[in-house]
C-alpha positions as CSV (number, residue, x, y, z in Angstrom):
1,X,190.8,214.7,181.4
2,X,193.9,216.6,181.0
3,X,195.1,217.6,177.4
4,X,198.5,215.3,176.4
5,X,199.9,214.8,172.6
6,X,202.9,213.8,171.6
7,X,204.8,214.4,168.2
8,X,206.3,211.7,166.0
9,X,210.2,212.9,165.7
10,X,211.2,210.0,164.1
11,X,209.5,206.4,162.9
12,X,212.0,203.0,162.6
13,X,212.5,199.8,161.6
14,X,214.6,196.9,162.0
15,X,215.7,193.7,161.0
16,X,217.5,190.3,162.6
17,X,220.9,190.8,162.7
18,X,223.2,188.3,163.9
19,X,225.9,189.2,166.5
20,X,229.6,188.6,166.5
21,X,231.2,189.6,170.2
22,X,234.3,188.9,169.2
23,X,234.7,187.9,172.7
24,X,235.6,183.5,173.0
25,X,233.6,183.6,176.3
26,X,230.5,184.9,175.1
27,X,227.9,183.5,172.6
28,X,227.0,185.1,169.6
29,X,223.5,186.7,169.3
30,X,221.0,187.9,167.3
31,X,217.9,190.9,167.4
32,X,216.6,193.6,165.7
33,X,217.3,196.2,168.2
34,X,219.9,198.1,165.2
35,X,217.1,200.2,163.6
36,X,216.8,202.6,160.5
37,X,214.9,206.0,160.1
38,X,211.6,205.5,157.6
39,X,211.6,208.6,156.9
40,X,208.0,208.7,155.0
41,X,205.1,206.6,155.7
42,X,204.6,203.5,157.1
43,X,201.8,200.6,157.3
44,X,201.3,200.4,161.9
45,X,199.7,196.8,161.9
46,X,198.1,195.2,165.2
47,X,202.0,193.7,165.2
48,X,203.4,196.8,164.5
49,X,205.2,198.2,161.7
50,X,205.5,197.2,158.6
51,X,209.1,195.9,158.0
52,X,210.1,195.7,161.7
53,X,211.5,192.5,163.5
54,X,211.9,190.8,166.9
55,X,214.5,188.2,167.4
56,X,213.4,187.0,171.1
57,X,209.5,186.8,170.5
58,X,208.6,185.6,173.6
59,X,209.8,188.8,175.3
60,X,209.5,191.7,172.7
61,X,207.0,192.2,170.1
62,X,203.1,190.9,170.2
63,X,200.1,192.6,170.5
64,X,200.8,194.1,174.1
65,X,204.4,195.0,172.9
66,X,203.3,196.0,168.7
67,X,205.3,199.8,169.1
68,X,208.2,200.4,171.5
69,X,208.6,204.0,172.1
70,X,211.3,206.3,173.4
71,X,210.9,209.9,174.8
72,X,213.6,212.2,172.7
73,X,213.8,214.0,176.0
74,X,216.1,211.3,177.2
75,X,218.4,211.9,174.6
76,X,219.7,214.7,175.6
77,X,220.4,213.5,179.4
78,X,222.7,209.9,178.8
79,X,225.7,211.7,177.2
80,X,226.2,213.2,180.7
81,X,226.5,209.6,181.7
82,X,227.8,207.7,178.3
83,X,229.9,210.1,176.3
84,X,231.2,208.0,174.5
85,X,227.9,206.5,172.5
86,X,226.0,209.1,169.6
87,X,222.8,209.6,171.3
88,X,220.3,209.9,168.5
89,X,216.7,208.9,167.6
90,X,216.8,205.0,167.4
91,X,219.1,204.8,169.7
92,X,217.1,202.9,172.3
93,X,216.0,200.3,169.6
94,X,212.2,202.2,169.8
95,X,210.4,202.4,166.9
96,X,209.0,205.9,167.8
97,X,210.7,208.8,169.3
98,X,208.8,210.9,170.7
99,X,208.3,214.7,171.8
100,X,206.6,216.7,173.9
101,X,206.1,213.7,176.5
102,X,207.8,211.1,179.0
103,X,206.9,208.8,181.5
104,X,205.1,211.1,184.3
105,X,203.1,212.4,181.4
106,X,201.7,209.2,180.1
107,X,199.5,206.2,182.0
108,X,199.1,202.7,181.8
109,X,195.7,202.2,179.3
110,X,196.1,206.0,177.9
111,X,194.5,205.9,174.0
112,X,196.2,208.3,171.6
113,X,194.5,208.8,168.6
114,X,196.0,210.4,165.2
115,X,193.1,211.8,162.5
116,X,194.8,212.2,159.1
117,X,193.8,214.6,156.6
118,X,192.1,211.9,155.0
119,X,190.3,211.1,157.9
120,X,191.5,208.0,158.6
121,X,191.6,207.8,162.4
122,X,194.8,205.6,164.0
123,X,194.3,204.5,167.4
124,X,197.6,203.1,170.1
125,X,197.0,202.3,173.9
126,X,199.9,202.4,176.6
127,X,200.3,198.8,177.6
128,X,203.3,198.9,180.0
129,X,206.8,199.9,180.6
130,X,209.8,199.1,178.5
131,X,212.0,197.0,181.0
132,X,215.5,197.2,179.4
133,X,217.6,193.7,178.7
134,X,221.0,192.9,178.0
135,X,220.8,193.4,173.9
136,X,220.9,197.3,174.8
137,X,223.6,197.2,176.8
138,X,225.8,194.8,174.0
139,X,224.3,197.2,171.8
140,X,226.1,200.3,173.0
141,X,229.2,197.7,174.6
142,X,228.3,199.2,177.9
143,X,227.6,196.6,180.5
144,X,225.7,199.3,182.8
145,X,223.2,200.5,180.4
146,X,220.7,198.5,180.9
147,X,220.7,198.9,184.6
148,X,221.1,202.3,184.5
149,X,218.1,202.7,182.3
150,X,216.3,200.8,185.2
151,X,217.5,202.8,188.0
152,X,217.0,206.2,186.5
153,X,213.2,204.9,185.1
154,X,214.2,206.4,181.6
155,X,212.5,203.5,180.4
156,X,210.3,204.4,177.5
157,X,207.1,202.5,177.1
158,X,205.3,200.1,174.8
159,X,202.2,200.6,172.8
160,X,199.2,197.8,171.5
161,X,197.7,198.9,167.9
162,X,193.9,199.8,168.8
163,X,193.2,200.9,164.7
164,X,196.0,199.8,162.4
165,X,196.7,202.3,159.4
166,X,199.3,204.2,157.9
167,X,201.8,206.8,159.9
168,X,204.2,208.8,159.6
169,X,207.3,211.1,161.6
170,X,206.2,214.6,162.4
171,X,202.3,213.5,163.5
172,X,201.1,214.7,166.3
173,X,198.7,211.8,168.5
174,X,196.5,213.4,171.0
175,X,195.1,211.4,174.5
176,X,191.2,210.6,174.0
177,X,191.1,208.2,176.7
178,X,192.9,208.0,180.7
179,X,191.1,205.2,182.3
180,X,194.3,204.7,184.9
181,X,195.2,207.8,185.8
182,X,196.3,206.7,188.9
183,X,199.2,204.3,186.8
184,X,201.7,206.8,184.7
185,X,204.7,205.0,183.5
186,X,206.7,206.2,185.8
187,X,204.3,205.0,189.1
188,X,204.7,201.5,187.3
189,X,208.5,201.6,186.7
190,X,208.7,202.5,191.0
191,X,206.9,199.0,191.4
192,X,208.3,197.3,189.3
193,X,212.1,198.3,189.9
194,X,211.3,199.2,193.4
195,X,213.9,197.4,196.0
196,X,212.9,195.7,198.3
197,X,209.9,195.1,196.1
198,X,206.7,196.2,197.5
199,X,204.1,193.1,197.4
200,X,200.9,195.2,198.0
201,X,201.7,197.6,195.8
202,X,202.8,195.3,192.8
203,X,199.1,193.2,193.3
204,X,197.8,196.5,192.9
205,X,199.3,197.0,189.8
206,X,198.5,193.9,188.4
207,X,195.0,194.6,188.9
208,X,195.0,197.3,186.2
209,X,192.9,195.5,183.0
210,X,195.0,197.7,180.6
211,X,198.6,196.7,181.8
212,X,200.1,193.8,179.9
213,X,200.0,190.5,180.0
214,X,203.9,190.0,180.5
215,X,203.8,192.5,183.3
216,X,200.9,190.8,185.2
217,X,202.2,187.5,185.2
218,X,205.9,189.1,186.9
219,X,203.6,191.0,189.8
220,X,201.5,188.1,190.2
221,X,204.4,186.1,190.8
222,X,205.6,188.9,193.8
């Protein structure tokens, strides 16, 4: 198995906010996608962390979608693209940023595991691409963002809680377990996203027992 870790830059929370466009054509709206730093520790519960939100339950959050993470990585590439937005940790709504990886370095099913100095042992498992959504584009007020996310597969990637305990930024999680080494986030994100979608390869993908639920019942669908 090859040797991957990643490094918690930064750890945040959010809660519902409700949204005024200011626009008379479009409806208000609410999510949690406006985070703020932790900066210590923080209780990571099979739902994820302590104190964070989801507005839209029925497509964020859940035990297939308990962490959303963000390569920092990323951060340094969209200002080339979107000057105009502070690129920053939290940007992308994740609750973890993280270094030292990105999508072609992580898999579908991958098992991270953090040992404190206490020797409590915290456990997360790679359940699927993050597929952006409108709130990130109204975020930022850029009506490409979300698309351009897709297209570029800078998606970022969601996490299930394996052993629940307490984190915090500046851990580093190393892989214990690649069951799908054949799925990195970024093989997924070319199915997915892939036009014309490719029918074969998104039963394939579907067939992967770690992937999400969510995600299976889209390629199924194909």
């Amino acid at each position: 198995m090859v040797d991957v870790s990643m490094r918690i830059v930064a750890v945040h929370v959010g809660r519902i906010r409700q949204f005024d466009t200011g626009d008379d054509a479009a409806k208000p709206w609410s999510s949690a996608i406006i985070k703020s730093n932790v900066g210590g520790s923080v209780a990571l519960t099979s739902l994820g962390l302590e104190g964070d939100q989801q507005a839209d339950r029925k497509h964020h959050g859940g035990v297939d979608k308990a962490v959303l993470t963000y390569p920092q990585c990323h951060l340094e590439t969209w200002p080339s693209e979107f000057p105009s937005v502070p690129w920053a940790p939290g940007s992308f709504g994740e609750n973890w940023t993280l270094g030292g990886v990105d999508e072609t370095d992580v898999c579908i099913g991958d098992v991270f595991e953090r040992e404190s100095t206490h020797g409590e042992i915290c456990a997360v498992q790679v359940s699927q691409p993050r597929e952006p959504c409108w709130k990130l584009s109204r975020r930022w007020g850029l009506p490409k963002l979300a698309v351009r996310v897709a297209q570029t597969r800078r998606t970022g990637w969601y996490c299930r809680v394996l052993r629940p305990g307490v984190i915090a930024e500046g851990e580093s999680w190393r892989l214990v377990d690649r069951p799908h080494p054949q799925w990195s986030i970024a093989t997924a994100n070319d199915v997915m996203f892939a036009k014309p979608q490719d029918p074969d390869e998104s039963a394939r993908l579907a067939q992967c027992d770690a992937l999400s639920d969510a995600w299976k019942s889209t390629l199924r669908r194909r």
